[in-house]
py3Dmol code that shows the C-alpha trace and the ligand (Angstrom):
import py3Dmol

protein = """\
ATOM      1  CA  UNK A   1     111.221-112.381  -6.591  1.00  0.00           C
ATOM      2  CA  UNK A   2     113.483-113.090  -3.106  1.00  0.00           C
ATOM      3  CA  UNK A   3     114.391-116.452  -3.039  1.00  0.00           C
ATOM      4  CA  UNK A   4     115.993-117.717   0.571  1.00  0.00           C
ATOM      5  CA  UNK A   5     119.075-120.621   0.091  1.00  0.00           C
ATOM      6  CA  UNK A   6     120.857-121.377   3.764  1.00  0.00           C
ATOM      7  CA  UNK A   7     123.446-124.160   2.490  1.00  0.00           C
ATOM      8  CA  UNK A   8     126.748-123.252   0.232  1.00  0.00           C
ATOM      9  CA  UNK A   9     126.517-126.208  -1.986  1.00  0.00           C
ATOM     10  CA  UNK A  10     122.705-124.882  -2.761  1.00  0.00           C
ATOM     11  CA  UNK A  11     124.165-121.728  -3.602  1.00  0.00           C
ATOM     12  CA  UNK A  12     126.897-123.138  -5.883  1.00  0.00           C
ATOM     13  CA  UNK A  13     124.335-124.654  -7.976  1.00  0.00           C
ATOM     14  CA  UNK A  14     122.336-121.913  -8.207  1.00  0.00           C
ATOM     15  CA  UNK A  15     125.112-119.619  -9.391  1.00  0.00           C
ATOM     16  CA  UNK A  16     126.465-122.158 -11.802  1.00  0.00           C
ATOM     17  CA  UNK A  17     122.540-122.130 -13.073  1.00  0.00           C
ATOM     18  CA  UNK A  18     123.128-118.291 -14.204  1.00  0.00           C
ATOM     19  CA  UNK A  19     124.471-117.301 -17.314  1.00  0.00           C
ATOM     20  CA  UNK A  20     124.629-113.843 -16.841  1.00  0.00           C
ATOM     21  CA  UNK A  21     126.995-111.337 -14.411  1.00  0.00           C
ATOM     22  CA  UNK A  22     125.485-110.947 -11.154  1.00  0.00           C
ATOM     23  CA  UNK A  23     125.758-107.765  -8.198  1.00  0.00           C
ATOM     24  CA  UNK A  24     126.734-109.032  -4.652  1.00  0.00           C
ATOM     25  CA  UNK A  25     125.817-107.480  -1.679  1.00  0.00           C
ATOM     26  CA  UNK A  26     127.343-108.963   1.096  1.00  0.00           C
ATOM     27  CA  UNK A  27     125.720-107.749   4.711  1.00  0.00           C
ATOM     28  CA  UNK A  28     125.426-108.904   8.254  1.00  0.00           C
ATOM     29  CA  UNK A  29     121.238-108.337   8.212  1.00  0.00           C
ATOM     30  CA  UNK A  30     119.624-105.812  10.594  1.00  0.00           C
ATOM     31  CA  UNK A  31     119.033-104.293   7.252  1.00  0.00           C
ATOM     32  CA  UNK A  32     118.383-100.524   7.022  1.00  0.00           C
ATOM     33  CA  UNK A  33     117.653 -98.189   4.045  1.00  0.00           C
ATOM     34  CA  UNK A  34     122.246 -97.613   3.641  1.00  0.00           C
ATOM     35  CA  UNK A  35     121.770-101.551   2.965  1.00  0.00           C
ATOM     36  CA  UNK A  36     118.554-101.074   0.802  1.00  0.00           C
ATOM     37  CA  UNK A  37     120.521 -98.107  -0.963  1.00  0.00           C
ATOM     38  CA  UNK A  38     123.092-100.961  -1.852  1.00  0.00           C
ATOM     39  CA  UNK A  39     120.120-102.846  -3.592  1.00  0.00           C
ATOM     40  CA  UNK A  40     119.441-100.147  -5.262  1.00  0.00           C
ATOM     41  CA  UNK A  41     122.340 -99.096  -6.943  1.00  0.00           C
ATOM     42  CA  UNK A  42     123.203-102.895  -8.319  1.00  0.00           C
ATOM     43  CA  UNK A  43     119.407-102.919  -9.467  1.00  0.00           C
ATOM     44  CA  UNK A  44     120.121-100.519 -11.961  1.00  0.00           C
ATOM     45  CA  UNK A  45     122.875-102.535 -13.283  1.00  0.00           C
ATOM     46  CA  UNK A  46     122.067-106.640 -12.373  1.00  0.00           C
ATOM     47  CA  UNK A  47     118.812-108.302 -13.293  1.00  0.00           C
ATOM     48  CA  UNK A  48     119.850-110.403 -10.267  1.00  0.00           C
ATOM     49  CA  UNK A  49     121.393-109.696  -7.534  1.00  0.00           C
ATOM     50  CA  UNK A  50     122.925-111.731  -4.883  1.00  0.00           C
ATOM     51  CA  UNK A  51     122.284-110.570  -0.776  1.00  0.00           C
ATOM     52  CA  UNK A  52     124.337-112.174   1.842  1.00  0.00           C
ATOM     53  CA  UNK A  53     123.062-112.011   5.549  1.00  0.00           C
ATOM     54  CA  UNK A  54     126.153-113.708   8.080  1.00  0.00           C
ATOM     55  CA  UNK A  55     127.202-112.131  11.140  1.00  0.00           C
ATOM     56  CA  UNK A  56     130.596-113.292  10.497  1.00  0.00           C
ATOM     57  CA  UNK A  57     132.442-114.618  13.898  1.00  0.00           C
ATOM     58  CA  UNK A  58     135.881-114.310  12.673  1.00  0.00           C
ATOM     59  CA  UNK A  59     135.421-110.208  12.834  1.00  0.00           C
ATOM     60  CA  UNK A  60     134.332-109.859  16.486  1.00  0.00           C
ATOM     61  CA  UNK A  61     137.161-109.371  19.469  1.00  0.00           C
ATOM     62  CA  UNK A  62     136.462-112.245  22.278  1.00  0.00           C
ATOM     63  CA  UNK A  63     134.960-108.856  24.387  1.00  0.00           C
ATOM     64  CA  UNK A  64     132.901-107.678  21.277  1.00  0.00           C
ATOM     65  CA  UNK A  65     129.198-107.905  20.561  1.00  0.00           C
ATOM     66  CA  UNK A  66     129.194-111.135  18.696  1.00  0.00           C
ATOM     67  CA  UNK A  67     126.378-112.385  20.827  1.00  0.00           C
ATOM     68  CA  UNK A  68     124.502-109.727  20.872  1.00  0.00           C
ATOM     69  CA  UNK A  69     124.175-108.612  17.108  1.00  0.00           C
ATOM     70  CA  UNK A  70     120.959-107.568  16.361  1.00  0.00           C
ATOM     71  CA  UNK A  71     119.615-111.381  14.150  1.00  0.00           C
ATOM     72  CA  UNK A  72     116.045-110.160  12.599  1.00  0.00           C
ATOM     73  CA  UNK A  73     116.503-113.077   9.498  1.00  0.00           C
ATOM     74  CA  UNK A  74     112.695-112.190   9.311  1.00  0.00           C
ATOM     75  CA  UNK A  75     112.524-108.452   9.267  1.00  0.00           C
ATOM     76  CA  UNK A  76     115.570-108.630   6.597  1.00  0.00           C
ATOM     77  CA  UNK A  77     113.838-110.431   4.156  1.00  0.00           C
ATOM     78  CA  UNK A  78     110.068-108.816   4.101  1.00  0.00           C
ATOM     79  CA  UNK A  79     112.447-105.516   3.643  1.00  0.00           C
ATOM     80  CA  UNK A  80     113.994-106.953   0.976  1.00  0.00           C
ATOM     81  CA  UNK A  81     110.871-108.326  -0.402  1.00  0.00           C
ATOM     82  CA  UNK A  82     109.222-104.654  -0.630  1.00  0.00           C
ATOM     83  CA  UNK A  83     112.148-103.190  -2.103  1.00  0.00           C
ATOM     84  CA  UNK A  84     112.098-106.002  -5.331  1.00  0.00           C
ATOM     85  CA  UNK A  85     108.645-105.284  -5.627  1.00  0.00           C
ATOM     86  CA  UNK A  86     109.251-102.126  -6.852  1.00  0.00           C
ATOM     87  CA  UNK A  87     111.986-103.139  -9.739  1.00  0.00           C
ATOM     88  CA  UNK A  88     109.721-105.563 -11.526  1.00  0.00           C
ATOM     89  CA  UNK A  89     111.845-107.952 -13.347  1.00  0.00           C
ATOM     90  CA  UNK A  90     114.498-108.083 -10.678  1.00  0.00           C
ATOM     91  CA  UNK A  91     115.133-111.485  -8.452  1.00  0.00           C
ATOM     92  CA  UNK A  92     117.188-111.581  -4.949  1.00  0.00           C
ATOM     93  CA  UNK A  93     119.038-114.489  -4.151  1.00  0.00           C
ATOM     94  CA  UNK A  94     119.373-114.356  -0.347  1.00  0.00           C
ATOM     95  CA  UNK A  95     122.056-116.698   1.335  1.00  0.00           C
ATOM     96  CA  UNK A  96     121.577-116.706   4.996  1.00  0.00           C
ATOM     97  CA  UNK A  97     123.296-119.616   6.121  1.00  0.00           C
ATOM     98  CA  UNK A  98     121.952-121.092   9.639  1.00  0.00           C
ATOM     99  CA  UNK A  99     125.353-122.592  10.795  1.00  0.00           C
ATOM    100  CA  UNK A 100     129.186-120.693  10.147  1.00  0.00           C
ATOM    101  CA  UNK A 101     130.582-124.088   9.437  1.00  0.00           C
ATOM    102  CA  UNK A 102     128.589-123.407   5.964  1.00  0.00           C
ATOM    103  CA  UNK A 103     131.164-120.629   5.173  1.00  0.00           C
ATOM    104  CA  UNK A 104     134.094-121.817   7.747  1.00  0.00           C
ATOM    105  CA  UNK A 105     133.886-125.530   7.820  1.00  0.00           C
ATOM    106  CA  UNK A 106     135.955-127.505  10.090  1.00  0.00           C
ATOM    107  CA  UNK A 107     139.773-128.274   8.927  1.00  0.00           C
ATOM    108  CA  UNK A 108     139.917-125.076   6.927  1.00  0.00           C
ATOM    109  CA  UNK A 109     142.396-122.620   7.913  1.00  0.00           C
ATOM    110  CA  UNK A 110     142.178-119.883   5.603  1.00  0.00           C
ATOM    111  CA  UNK A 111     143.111-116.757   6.587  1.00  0.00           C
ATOM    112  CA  UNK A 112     143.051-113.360   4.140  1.00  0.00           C
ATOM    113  CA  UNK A 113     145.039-110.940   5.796  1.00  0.00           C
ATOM    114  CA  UNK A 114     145.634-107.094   4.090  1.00  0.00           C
ATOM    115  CA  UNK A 115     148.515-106.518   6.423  1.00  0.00           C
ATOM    116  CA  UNK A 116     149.406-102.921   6.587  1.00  0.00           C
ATOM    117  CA  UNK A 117     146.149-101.395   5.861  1.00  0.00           C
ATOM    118  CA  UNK A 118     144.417-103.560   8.184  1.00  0.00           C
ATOM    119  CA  UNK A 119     146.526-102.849  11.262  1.00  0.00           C
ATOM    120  CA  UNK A 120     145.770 -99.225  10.983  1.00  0.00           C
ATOM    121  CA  UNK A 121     142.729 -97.280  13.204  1.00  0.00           C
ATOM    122  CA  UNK A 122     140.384 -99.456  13.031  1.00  0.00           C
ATOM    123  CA  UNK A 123     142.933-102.559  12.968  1.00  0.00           C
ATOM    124  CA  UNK A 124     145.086-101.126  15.812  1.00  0.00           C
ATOM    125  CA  UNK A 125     141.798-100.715  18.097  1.00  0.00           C
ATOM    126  CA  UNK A 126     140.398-104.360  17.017  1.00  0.00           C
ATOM    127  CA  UNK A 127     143.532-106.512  15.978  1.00  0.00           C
ATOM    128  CA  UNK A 128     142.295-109.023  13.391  1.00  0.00           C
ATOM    129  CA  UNK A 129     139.071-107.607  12.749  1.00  0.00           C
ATOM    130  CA  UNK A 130     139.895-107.111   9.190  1.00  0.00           C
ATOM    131  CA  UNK A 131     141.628-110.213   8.505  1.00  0.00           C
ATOM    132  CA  UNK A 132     138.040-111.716   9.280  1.00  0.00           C
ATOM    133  CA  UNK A 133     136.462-109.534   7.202  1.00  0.00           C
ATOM    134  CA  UNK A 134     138.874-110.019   4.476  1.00  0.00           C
ATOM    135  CA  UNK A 135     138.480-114.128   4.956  1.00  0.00           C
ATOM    136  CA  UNK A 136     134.558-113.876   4.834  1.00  0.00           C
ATOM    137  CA  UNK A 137     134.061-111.385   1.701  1.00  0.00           C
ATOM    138  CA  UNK A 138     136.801-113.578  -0.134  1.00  0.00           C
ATOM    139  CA  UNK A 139     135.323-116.838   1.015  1.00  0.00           C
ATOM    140  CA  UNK A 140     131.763-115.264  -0.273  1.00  0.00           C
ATOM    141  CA  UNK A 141     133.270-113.795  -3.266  1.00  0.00           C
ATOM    142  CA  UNK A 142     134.080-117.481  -4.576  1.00  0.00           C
ATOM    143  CA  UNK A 143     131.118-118.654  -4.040  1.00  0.00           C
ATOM    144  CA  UNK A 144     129.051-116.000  -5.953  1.00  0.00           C
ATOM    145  CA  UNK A 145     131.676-114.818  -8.344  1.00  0.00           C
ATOM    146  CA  UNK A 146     129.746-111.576  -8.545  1.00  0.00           C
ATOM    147  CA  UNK A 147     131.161-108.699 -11.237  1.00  0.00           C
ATOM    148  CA  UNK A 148     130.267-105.949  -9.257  1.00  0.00           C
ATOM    149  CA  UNK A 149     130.288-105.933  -5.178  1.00  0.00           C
ATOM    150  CA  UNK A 150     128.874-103.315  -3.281  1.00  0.00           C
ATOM    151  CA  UNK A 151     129.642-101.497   0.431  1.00  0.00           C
ATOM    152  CA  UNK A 152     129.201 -98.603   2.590  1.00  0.00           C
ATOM    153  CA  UNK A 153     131.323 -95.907   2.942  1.00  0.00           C
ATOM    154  CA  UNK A 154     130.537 -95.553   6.826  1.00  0.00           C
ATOM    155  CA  UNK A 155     133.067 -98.725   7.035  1.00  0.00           C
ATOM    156  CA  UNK A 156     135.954 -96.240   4.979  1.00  0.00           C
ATOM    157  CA  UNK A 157     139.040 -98.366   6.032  1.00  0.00           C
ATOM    158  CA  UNK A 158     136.772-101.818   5.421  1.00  0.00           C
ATOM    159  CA  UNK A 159     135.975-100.256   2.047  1.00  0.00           C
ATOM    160  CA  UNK A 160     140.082 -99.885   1.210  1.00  0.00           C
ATOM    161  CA  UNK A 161     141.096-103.275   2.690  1.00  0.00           C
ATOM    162  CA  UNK A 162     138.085-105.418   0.467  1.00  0.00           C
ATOM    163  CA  UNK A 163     139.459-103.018  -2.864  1.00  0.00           C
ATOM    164  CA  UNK A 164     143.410-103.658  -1.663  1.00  0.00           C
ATOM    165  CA  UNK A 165     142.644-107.493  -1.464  1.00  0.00           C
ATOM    166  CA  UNK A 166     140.534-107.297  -4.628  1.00  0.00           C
ATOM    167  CA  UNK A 167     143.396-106.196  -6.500  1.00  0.00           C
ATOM    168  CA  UNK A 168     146.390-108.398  -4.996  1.00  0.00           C
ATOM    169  CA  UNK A 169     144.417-111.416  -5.894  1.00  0.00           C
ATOM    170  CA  UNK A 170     143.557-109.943  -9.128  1.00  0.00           C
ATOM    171  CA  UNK A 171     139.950-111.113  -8.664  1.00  0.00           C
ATOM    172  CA  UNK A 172     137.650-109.825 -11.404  1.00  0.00           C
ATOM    173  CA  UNK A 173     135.245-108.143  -9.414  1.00  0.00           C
ATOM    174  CA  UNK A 174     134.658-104.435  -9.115  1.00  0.00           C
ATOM    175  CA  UNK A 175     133.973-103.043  -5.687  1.00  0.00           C
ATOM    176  CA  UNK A 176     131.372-100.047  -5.423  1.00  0.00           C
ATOM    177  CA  UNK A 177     131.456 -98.016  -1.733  1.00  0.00           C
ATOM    178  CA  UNK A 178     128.328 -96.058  -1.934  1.00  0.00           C
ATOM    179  CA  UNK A 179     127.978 -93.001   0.086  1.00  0.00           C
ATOM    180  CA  UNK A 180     126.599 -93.395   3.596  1.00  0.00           C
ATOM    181  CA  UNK A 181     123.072 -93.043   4.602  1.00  0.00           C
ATOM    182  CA  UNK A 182     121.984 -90.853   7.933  1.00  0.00           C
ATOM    183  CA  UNK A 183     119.175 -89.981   9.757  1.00  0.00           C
ATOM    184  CA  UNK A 184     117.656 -86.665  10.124  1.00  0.00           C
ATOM    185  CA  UNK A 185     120.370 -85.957  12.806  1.00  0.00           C
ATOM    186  CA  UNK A 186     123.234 -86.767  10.579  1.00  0.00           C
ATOM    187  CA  UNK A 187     124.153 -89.983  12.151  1.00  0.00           C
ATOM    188  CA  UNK A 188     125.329 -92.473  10.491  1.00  0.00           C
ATOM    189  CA  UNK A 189     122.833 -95.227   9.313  1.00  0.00           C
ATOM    190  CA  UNK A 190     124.026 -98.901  11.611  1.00  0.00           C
ATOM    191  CA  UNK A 191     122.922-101.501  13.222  1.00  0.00           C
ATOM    192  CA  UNK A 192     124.393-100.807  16.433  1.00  0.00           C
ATOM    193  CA  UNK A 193     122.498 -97.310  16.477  1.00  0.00           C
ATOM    194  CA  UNK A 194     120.012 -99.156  18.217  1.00  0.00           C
ATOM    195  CA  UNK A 195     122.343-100.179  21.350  1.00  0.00           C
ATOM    196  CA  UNK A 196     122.062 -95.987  22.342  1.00  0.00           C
ATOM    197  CA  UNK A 197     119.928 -94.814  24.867  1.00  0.00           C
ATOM    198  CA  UNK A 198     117.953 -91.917  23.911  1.00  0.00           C
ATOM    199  CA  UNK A 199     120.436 -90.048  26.534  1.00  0.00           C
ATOM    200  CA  UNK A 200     123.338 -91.809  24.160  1.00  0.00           C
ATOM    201  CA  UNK A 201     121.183 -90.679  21.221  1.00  0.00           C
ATOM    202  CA  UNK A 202     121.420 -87.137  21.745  1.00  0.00           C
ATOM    203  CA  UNK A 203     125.035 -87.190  22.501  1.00  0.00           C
ATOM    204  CA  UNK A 204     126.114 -89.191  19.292  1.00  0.00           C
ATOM    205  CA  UNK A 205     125.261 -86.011  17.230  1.00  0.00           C
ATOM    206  CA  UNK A 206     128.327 -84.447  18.199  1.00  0.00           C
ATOM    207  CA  UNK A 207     130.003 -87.007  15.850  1.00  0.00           C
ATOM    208  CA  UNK A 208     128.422 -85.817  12.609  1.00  0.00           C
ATOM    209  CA  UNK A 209     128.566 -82.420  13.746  1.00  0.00           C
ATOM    210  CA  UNK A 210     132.066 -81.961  14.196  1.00  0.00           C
ATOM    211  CA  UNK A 211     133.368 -83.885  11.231  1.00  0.00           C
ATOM    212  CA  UNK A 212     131.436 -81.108   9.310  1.00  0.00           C
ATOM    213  CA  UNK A 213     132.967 -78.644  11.812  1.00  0.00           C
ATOM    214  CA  UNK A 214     136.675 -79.277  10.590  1.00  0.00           C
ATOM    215  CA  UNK A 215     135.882 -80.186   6.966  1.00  0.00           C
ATOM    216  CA  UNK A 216     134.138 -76.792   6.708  1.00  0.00           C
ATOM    217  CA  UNK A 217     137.084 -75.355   8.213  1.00  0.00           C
ATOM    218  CA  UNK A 218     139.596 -77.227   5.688  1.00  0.00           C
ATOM    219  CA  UNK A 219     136.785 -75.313   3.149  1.00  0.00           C
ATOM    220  CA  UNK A 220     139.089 -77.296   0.021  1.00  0.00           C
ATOM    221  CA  UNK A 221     142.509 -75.891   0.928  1.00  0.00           C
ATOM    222  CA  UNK A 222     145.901 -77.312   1.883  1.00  0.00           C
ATOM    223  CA  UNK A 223     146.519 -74.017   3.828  1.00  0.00           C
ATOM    224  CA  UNK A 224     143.224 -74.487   6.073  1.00  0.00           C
ATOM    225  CA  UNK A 225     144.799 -77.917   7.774  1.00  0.00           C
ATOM    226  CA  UNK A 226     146.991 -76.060  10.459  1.00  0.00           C
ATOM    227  CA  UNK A 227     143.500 -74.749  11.764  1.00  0.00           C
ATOM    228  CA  UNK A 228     141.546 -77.712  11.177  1.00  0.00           C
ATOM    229  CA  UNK A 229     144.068 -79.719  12.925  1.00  0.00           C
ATOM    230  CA  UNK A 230     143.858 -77.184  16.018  1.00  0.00           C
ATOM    231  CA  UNK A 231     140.034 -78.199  15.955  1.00  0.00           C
ATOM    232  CA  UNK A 232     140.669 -80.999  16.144  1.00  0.00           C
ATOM    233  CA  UNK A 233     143.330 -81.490  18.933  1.00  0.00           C
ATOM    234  CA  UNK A 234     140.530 -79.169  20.930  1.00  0.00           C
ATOM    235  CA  UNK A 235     137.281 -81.810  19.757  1.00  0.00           C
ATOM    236  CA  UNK A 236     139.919 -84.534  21.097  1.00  0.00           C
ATOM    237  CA  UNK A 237     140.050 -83.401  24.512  1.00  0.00           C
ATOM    238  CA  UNK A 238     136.371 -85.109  24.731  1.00  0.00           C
ATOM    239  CA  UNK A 239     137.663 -88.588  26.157  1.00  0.00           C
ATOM    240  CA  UNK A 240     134.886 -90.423  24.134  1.00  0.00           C
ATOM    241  CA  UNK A 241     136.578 -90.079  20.837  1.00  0.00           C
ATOM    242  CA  UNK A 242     138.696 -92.904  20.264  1.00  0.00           C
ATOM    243  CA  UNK A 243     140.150 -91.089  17.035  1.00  0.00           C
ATOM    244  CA  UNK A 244     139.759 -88.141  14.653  1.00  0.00           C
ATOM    245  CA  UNK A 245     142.589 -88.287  11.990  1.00  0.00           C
ATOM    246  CA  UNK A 246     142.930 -86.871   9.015  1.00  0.00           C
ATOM    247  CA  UNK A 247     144.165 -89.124   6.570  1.00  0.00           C
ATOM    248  CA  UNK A 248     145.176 -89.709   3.127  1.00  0.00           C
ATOM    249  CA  UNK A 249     142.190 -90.857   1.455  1.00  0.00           C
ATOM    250  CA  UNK A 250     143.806 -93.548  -0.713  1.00  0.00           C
ATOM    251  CA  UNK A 251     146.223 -95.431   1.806  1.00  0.00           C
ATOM    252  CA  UNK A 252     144.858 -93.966   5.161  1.00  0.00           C
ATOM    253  CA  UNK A 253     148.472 -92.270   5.762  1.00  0.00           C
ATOM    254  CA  UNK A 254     149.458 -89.680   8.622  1.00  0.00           C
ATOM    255  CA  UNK A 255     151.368 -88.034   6.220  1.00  0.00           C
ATOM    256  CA  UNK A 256     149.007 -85.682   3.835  1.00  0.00           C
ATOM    257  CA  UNK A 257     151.428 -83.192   2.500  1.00  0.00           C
ATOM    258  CA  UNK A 258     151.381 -84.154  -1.302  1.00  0.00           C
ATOM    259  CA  UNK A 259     147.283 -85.733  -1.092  1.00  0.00           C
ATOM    260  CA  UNK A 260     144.918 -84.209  -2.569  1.00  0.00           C
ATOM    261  CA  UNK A 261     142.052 -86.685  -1.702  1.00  0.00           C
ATOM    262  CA  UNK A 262     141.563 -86.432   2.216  1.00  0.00           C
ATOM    263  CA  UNK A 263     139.729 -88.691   4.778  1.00  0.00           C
ATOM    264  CA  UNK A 264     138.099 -87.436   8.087  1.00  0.00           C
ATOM    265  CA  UNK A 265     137.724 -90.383   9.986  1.00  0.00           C
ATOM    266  CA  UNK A 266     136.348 -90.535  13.491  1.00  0.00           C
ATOM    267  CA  UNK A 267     135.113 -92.642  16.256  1.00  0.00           C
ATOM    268  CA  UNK A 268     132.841 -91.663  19.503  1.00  0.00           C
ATOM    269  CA  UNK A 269     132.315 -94.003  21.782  1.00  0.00           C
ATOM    270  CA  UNK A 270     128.880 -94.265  24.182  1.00  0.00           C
ATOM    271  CA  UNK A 271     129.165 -96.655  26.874  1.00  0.00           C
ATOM    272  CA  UNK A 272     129.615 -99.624  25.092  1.00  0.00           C
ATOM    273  CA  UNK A 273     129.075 -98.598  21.316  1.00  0.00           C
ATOM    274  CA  UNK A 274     131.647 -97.276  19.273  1.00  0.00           C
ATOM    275  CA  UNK A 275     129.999 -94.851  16.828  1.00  0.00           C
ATOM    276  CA  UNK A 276     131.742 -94.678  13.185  1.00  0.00           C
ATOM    277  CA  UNK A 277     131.707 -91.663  10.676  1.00  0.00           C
ATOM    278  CA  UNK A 278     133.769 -90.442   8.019  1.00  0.00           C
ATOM    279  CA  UNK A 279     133.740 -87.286   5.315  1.00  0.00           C
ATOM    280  CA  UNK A 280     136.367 -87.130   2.285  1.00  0.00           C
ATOM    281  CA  UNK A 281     137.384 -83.260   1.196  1.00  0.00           C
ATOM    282  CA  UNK A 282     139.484 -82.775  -1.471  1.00  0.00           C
ATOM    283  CA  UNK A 283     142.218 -80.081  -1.302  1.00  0.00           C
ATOM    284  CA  UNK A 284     144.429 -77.531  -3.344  1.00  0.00           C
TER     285      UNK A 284
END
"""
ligand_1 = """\
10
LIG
O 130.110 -104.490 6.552
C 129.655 -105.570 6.958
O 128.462 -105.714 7.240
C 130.598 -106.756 7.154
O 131.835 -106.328 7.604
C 130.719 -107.611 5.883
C 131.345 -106.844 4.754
C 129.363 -108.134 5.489
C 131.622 -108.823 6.170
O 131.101 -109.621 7.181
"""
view = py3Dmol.view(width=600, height=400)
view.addModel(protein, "pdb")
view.setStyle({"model": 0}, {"cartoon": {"style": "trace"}})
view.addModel(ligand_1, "xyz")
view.setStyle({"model": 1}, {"stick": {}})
view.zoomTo()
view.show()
C-alpha cells in the first residue's frame, strides 16, 4: 500500500495515528534502484515506512541546478508502488509536499548548521549546502520521528554531517548509510547522471576507475599511501577533478597517520555536472 500526503499537518496526524516505530527515507525523487535499495533495507525491519520526495531549496548555490532538478512526482511513486508490491504487508507513506513553505514556512528562521564538518570538500566547494541539508532532514526528522533513517553512501560527507547532528541533538534516531549502487560501468547511481551526454558518459568512467586504481594500490596497508598518494597527485593533473583526498573516514581529516578507517573521496566534473564517488579501505 503507497499512500500520497502533500501537507505537514496531514502528515502529523498520520504519524501520531501509528503506534509502532517507523523507517524514514528521506529523498529528493528521481528515484533509482540506490533509493529503492533504501526501501529495501528498512522493509526488512519497519512494517511501515515513511518516503520523503522535496527537492530542498535551502541546499542549492544561487548558480546551482535548483531549477532544473529532474521532478518525475509520477514516475517516483509507480516505482515505489512496484517495489511494495513485492513485501506484502508493507505500507509507504509518501510526503511530497507541493509548496516549500510546507517544510519552511514564512517567519521561521531555523538554521541547523554542523560547522566544521560541513565546511569541508564538499562544504568549501558549495558554502551552506550542508547547513540546508542539515535544516531539511532535522525539520523532516520532527515531523516523522522515525527510529531508523536511511542514506547513501555516494553522499559520504552528507552521511557524517546528518550522524554528527544526530548525535549533538541527541535525537533518538539511528542513521543507516547503505552502500552505493552503480551501473554496469561502475558509476555511481544519481539523478544528475542523466545531465551527461553520451560523450560525458564515457568519460565519467574514469571516476570509478581510478578510485579503484589507488585503493588497489593502498591494497590494506599504511605503507602503500606514499604510492597511492603519487597516483594520485598524477590522476590530479586531469583539470576535471575538483578533488581526490584521502581522508580519515570518521572526521574527513587530512591528517591519516594514526586512522585505520580511510575515505577515498573524489569529484569529476563534466561540463556542468559534478560527478561524486567515494571507496573506504581500511589499513594496517
Ligand atoms: O540526499 C538527498 O537526496 C538530500 O540531500 C536529502 C538528504 C534528501 C536532503 O534534502
Amino acid at each position: 500500500v503507497v499512500k500520497t500526503i502533500t501537507e505537514v499537518s496531514a502528515l502529523k496526524s498520520h504519524r501520531d495515528s501509528l503506534k509502532e516505530s517507523i523507517g524514514f527515507i528521506p529523498t529528493m525523487g528521481n528515484l533509482h534502484s540506490g533509493h529503492i535499495s533504501l526501501l529495501e533495507a528498512a522493509f526488512t525491519e519497519f512494517q511501515t515506512v515513511y518516503f520523503s520526495i522535496f527537492v530542498n531549496p535551502k541546499q542549492f548555490g544561487p548558480n546551482e541546478d535548483f531549477a532544473k532538478y529532474p521532478r518525475t512526482l509520477q514516475s517516483d511513486l509507480d516505482l515505489i508502488s512496484r517495489s511494495v508490491e513485492k513485501y506484502p504487508g508493507k505500507q509507504v507513506i509518501v510526503f511530497a509536499p507541493k509548496d516549500p513553505a510546507e517544510i519552511f514556512p514564512s517567519g521561521q528562521d531555523l538554521k541547523i548548521s554542523v560547522t566544521g564538518l560541513s565546511t569541508l570538500l564538499e562544504g568549501a566547494i558549495r558554502p551552506g549546502h550542508f547547513d540546508g541539508v542539515a535544516t531539511v532532514v532535522y525539520r523532516l526528522f520532527d515531523f516523522v520521528r522515525p527510529a531508523k533513517a536511511y542514506f547513501g553512501l555516494k553522499d559520504y560527507q552528507q552521511c557524517l554531517v546528518i550522524k554528527q547532528m544526530v548525535k549533538d541533538l541527541t535525537l533518538p534516531i539511528e542513521i543507516k548509510c547503505l552502500p552505493i549502487m552503480r551501473d554496469s560501468t561502475g558509476l555511481a547511481l544519481s539523478s544528475r547522471n542523466q545531465y551527461l551526454s553520451p560523450e560525458q558518459k564515457e568519460q565519467s568512467l574514469l571516476l570509478s576507475r581510478a578510485l579503484r586504481e589507488v585503493i588497489s594500490i593502498i591494497d590494506g596497508s599504511r605503507t602503500n599511501l606514499t604510492k597511492a598518494k603519487k597516483q594520485m597527485d598524477d590522476l590530479k593533473t586531469d583539470k576535471n577533478w575538483n578533488y581526490l583526498e584521502l581522508r580519515d573516514a570518521d572526521s574527513l581529516s587530512e591528517n591519516i597517520s594514526n586512522s585505520q578507517r580511510l575515505v577515498l573521496l573524489g569529484v569529476y566534473q563534466l561540463g556542468a555536472t559534478r560527478l561524486l564517488d567515494n571507496l573506504q579501505v581500511e589499513v594496517k
